[in-house]
N, C-alpha and C positions, 0 to 999 in steps of 0.2 A: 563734343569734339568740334575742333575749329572748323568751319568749310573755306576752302580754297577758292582760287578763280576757276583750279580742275577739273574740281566738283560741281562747278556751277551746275552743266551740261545735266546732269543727271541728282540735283539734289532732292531732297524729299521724295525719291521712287520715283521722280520722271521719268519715263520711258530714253532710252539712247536713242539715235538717228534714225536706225534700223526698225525700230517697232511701232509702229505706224504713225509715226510723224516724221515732217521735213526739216530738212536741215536748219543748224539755227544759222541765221543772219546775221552777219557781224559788220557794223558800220565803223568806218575807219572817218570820223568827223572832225568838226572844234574848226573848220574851216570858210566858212564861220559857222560861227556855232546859230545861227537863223539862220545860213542854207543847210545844217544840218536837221532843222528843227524842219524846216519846209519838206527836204527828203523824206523825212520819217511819214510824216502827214501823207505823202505823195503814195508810199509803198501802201500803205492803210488804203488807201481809194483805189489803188491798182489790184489790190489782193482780193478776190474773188469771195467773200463771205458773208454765213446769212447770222453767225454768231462770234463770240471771243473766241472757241476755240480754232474759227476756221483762219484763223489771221497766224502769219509768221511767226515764230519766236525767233525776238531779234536783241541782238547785245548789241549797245550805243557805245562807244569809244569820241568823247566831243573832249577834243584837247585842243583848247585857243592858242597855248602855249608854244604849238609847232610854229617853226620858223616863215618867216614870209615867203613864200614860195618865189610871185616877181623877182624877189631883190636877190634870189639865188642864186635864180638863172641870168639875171640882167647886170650885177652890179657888184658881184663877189659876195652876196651877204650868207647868213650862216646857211650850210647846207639842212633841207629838214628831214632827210634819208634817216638820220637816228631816231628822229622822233616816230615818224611815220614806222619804222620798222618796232619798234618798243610798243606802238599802241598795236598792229598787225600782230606780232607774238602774244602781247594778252589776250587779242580777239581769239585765238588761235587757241589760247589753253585754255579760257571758257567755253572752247565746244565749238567756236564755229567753223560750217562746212564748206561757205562762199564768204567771202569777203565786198565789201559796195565802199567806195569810198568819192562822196558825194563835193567832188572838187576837181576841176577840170584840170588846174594847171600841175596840182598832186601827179599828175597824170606818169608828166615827165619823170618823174621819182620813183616809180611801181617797176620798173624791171626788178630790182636788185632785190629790191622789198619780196616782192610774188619769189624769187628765186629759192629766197631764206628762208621762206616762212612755209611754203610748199603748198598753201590753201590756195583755191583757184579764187582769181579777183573777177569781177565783171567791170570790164574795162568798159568807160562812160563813152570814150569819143568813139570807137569803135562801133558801138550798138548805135551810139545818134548818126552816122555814115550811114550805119546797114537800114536805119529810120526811115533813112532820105530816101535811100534807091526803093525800096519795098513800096511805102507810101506815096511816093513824090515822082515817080518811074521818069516824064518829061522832065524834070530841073537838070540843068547841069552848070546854072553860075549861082554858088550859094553864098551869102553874107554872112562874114563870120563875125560876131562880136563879142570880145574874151578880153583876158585880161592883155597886156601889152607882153606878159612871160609866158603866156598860152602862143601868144603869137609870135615869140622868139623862139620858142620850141619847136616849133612845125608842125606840130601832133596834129590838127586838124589838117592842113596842107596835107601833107602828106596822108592820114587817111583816106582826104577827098580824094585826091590824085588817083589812088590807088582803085578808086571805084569808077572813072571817069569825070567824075566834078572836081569845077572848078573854082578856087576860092575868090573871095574879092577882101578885101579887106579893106578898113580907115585909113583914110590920110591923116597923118600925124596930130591934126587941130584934131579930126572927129576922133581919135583913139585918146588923147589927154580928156576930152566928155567921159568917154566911156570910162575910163578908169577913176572920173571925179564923180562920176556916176554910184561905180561900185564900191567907194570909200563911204558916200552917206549911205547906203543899205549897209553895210557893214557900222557903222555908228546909228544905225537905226531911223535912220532918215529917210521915209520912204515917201514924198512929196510930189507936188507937182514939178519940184522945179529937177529932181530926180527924175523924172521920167521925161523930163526934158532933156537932159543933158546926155539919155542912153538914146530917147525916139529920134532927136535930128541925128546923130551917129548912122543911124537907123535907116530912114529917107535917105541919106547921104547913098547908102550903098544899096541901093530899090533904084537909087538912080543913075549909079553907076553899073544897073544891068543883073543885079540880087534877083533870081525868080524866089528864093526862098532866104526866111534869115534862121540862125542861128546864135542862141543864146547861152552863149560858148562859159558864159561863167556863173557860179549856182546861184552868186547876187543877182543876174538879169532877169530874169522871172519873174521876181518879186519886185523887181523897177519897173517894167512893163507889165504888171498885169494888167492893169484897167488902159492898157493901148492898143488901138487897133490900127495894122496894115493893109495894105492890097495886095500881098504875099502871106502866104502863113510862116507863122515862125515857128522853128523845133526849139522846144525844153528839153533838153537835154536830162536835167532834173527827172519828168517826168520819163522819160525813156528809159534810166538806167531804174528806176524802180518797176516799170514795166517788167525790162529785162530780167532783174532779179527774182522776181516772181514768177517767170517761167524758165528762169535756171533752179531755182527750186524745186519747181513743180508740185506733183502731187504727192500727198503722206506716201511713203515706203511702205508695202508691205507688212505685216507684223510677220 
């Protein structure tokens, strides 16, 4: 008998949701597909376990194919609502019970998507706000560094806001670094002269009064890792795998 995407969720006598295990994980990716590859690695070190079975079961959805998000929201290019909602329904009817979709500027797109599909999403910018206040209680001028359609969207703006912080953002020269920044990590570029073109963005806004930064897009992470500031910076990355892991929680009950 053929197996489905339906079936996945319980094939070979897996246990369902309910019987003592947690929910499966459905990654909404392909954004790029090395920040989704980074996510997954991130949830693995956030997830609490001494073996393989203590670790998530999680379904990966990496579709590069979905449309530019930037040029969406900035330039009239194609909208990526279909694609995103097409890979969220599959996630959907392999079983999963939370949805993570490891792409900031995706962000802007997730109303309609979360509406249709009815699975609860763990919204990325949201938990890196709630990051800030929780761990960071003094900050209140954060550095945002994202894509330039993250930063025409407002989504962090406006999160901040809403928490009492406040944002700072690049001047036009240091926001063109930051997005030639995110184009070599996306072509695989991950260099010295790559963590140049994100760290001065970077200093730019420390000196414009950043008590903290923000690595607003899931290529920043992987451009700055080997860099250090005189502020800490939130990954965003690792916070929504965090997150994910205690929206999951612990096995259910049998």
């Amino acid at each position: 008998m053929e197996t489905t995407l339906r079936d996945l969720g319980t094939v070979a006598g897996a246990p369902a949701s309910g019987d003592g295990v947690r929910e499966i994980v459905g990654v909404l990716g392909g954004m790029g597909p090395a920040a989704t590859a980074d996510f997954f690695a991130k949830l693995v070190r956030a997830t609490p376990a001494r073996v393989d079975q203590d670790h998530l079961r999680t379904i990966i959805w990496s579709d590069p194919t979905i449309p530019d998000r930037t040029a969406a929201l900035l330039s009239g290019g194609t909208d990526p609502t279909p694609w995103l909602l097409a890979g969220a329904r599959m996630l959907r009817a392999a079983g999963a019970g939370v949805i993570a979709v490891p792409c900031n500027t995706a962000h802007a797109f997730l109303p309609s998507v979360q509406a249709d599909v009815g699975v609860p999403f763990v919204h990325m910018i949201e938990e890196t706000v709630l990051h800030i206040r929780s761990r960071l209680p003094r900050v209140r001028r954060v550095g945002l560094l994202s894509t330039t359609g993250t930063q025409a969207s407002a989504l962090y703006d406006e999160a901040l806001r809403r928490h009492g912080l406040e944002p700072v953002v690049p001047q036009a020269a240091a926001q063109s670094r930051v997005m030639a920044g995110i184009a070599r990590v996306k072509a695989g570029v991950v260099d010295e002269r790559t963590a140049w073109l994100v760290a001065s963005a970077a200093l730019e806004l420390i000196d414009a009064g950043a008590e903290t930064l923000v690595a607003g897009c899931t290529e920043l992470p992987m451009a700055l890792e080997a860099t250090e500031f005189d502020v800490p910076v939130i990954d965003p990355t690792q916070v929504l795998a965090e997150a994910v892991v205690a929206a999951v929680g612990r096995p259910h009950a049998a």
